[in-house]
C-alpha positions as CSV (number, residue, x, y, z in Angstrom):
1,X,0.0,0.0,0.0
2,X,1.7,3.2,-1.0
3,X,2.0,6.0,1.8
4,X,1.7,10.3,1.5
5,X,2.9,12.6,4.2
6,X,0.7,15.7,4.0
7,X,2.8,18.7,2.9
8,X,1.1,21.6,4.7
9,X,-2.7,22.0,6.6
10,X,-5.2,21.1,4.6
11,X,-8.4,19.0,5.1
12,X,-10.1,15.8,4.9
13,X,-13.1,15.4,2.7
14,X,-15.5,13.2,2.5
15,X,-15.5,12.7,-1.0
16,X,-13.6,14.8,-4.0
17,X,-14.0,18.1,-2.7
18,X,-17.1,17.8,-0.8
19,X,-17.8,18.5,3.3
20,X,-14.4,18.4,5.8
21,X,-14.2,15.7,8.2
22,X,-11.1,16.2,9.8
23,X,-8.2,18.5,10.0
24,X,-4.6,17.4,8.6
25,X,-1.3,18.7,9.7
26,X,1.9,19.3,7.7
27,X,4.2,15.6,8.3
28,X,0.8,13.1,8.7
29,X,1.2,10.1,7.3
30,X,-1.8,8.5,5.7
31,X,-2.2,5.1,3.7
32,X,-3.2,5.7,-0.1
33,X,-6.4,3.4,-1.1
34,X,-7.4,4.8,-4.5
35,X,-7.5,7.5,-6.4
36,X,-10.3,9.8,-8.2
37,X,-11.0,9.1,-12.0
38,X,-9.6,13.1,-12.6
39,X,-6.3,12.1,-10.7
40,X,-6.7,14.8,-8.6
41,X,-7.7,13.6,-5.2
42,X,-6.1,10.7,-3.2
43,X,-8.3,8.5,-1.4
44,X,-6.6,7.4,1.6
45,X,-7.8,5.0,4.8
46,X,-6.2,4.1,7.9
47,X,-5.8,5.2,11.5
48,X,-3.7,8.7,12.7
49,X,-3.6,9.6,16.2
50,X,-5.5,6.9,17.5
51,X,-8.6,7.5,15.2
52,X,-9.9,5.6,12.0
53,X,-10.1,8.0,9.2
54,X,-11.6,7.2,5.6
55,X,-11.9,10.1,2.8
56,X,-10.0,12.6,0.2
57,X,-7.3,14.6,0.5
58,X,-6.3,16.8,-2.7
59,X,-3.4,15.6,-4.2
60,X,-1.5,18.7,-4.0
61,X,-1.3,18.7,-0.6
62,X,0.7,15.3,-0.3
63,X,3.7,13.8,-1.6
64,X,4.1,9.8,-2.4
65,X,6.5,8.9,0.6
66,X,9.5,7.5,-1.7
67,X,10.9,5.0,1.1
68,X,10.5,1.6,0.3
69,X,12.1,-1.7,1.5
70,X,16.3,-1.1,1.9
71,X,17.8,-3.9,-0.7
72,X,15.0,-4.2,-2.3
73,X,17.0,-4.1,-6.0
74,X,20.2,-5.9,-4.6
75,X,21.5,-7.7,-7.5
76,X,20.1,-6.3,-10.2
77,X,22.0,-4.7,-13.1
78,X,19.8,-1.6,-14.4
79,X,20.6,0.8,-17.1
80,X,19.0,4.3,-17.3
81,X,19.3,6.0,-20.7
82,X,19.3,9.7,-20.6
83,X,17.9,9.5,-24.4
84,X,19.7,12.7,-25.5
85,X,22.6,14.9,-24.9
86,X,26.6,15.3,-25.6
87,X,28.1,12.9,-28.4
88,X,24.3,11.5,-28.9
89,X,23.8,12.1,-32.6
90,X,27.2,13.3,-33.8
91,X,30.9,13.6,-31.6
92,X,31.5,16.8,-29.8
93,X,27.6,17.9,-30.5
94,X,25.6,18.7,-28.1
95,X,22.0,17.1,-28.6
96,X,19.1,18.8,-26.5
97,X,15.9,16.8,-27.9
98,X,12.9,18.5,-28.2
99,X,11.9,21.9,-26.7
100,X,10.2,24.5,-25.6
101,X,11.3,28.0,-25.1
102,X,14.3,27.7,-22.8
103,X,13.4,24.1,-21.5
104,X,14.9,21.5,-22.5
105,X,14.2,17.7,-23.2
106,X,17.9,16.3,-21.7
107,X,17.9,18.6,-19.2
108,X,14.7,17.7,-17.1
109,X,15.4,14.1,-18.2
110,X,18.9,13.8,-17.6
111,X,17.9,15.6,-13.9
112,X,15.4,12.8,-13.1
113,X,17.6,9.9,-14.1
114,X,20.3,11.3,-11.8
115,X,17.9,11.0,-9.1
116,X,16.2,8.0,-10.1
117,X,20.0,6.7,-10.2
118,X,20.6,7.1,-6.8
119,X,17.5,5.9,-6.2
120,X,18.3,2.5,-7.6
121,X,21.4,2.3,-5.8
122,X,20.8,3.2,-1.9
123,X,18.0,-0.1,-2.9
124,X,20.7,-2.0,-3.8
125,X,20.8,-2.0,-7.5
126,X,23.8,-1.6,-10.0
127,X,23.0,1.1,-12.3
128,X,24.6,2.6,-15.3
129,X,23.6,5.8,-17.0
130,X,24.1,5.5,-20.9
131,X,23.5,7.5,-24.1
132,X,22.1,4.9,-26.5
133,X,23.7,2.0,-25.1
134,X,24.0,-0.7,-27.7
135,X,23.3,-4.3,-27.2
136,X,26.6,-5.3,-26.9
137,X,27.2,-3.3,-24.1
138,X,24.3,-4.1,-22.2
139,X,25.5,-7.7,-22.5
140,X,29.0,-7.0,-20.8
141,X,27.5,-5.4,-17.6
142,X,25.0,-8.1,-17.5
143,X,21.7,-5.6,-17.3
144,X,18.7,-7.0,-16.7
145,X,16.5,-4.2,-17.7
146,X,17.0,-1.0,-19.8
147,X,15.3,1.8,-20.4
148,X,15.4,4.9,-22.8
149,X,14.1,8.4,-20.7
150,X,12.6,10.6,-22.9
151,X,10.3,14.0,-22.9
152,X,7.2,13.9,-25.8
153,X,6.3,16.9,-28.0
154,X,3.7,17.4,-30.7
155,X,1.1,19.0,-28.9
156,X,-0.5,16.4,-26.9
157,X,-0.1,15.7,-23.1
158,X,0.4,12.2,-20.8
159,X,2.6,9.4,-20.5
160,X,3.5,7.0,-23.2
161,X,5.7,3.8,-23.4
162,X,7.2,2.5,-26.7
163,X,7.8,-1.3,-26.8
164,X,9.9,-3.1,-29.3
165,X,7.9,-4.8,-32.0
166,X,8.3,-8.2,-30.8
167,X,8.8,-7.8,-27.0
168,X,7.2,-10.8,-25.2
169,X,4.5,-10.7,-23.4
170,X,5.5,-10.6,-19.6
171,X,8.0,-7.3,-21.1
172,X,4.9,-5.7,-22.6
173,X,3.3,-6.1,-18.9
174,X,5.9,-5.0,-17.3
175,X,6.4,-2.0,-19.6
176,X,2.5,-1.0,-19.2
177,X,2.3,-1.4,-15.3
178,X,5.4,1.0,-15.1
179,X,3.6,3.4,-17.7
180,X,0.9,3.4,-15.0
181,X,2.2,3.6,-12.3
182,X,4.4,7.3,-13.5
183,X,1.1,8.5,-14.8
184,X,-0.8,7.9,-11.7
185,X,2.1,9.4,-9.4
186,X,2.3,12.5,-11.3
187,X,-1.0,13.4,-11.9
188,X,-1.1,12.4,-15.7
189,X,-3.1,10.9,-18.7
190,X,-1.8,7.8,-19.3
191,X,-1.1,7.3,-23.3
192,X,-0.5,3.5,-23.3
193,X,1.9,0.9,-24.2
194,X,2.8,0.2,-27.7
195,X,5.2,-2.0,-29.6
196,X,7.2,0.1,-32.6
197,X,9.9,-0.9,-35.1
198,X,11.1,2.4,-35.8
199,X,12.9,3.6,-33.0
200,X,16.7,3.1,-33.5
201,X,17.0,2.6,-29.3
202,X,14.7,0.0,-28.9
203,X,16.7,-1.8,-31.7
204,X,19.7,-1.7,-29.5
205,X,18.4,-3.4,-27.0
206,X,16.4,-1.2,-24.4
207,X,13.0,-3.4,-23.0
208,X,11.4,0.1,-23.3
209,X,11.3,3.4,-24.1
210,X,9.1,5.8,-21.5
211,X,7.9,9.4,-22.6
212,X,7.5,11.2,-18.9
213,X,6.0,13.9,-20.3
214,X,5.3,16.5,-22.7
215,X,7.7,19.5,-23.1
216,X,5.7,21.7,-25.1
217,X,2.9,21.5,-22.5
218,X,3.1,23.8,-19.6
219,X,1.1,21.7,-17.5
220,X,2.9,18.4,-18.1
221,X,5.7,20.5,-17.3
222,X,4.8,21.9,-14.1
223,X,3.3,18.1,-13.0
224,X,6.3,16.5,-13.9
225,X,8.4,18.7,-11.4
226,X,5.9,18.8,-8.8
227,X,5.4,15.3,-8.9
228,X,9.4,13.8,-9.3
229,X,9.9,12.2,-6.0
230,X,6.3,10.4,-6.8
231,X,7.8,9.3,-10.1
232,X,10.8,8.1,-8.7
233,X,9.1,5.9,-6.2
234,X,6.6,4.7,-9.1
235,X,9.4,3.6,-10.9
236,X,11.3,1.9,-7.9
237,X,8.2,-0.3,-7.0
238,X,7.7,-1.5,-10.5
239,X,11.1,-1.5,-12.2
């Protein structure tokens, strides 16, 4: 059951934004049950200060408590690609992926798999940060999964994972309960899952290839930085 501490005062409800039951303070814990069908309220059960509570609290007064089992990724081999940047399409070229005004695609990617990195590695994990890591290289430091971090743009909005063609099955699973799971923690549409022949990374051998976001929307934008500590936790309990 995923956990929220409550980031400042705010209230209970008892439903999505209807009467207050109960006051919350800044540092309460509550247990997460289920969400509304907008995304926007967290629907959360348990007991806090000796009393049963049951209701909604908005989801912008919260954050997804990232703390999860210690060791829970010991063993594991792990490979984040940042997707784009320095030496990424020619040598000595600096590569900034899509954008919009002065943001960047690598630089909030390449931001979030730094801390997803560390992330992996206080769980135990052994993780490697790449730029288009080809197959054989995967193969030499024994990675178990690998995936390409990217930024969307085009005018639409949500999270989107790109599958190779012929994945299996159980990788197609795994690749959609991930998607999921980042949409949900940071307040997103989620796009889907879908297997594609024409990206050259997934031909190198990533399992996946995960849009976070869209860059040329200003409230993907905002969502996605609000909500980075929820994504990283998303991706640790399903990676």
């Amino acid at each position: 059951m995923a956990r929220y501490t409550v980031t400042r005062t705010t209230s209970l409800f008892k439903g999505a934004g209807s009467h207050t039951i109960r006051k919350l303070s800044r540092g309460n814990s509550l247990n997460r049950v289920g969400v509304s069908p907008d995304g926007q309220w967290i629907h959360v059960r348990g007991t806090l200060g000796g009393y049963p509570y049951d209701g909604f609290v908005s989801r912008r007064d919260v954050k997804l408590d990232p703390i999860l089992a210690i060791g829970r990724l010991v063993g594991k081999h792990l490979v984040n690609d940042v997707g784009h940047g320095m030496n990424n399409t020619a040598r000595g070229r600096m590569d900034p992926g899509a954008c919009a005004g002065k943001a960047t695609e690598y630089n909030a990617v390449s931001h979030f798999v730094q801390a997803l990195t560390i992330a992996e590695k206080r769980q135990g994990a052994s993780v490697r940060i790449s730029q288009g890591l080809p197959l054989r290289a995967r193969k030499a430091v024994a990675a178990e999964d690998a995936t390409s971090w990217h930024a969307n743009a085009g005018g639409g909005t949500g999270v989107e994972v790109l599958v190779p063609m012929f994945a299996n099955r159980a990788s197609v699973a795994k690749s959609d309960r991930l998607g999921k799971a980042i949409a949900l923690a940071a307040g997103l549409r989620y796009r889907g899952t879908k297997r594609t022949p024409r990206l050259s990374v997934l031909n190198r051998g990533y399992d996946r290839l995960v849009e976070l976001f869209f860059i040329d929307d200003s409230s993907d934008r905002a969502n996605f930085a609000a909500h980075r500590d929820a994504i990283v936790a998303a991706v640790l309990a399903n990676i």
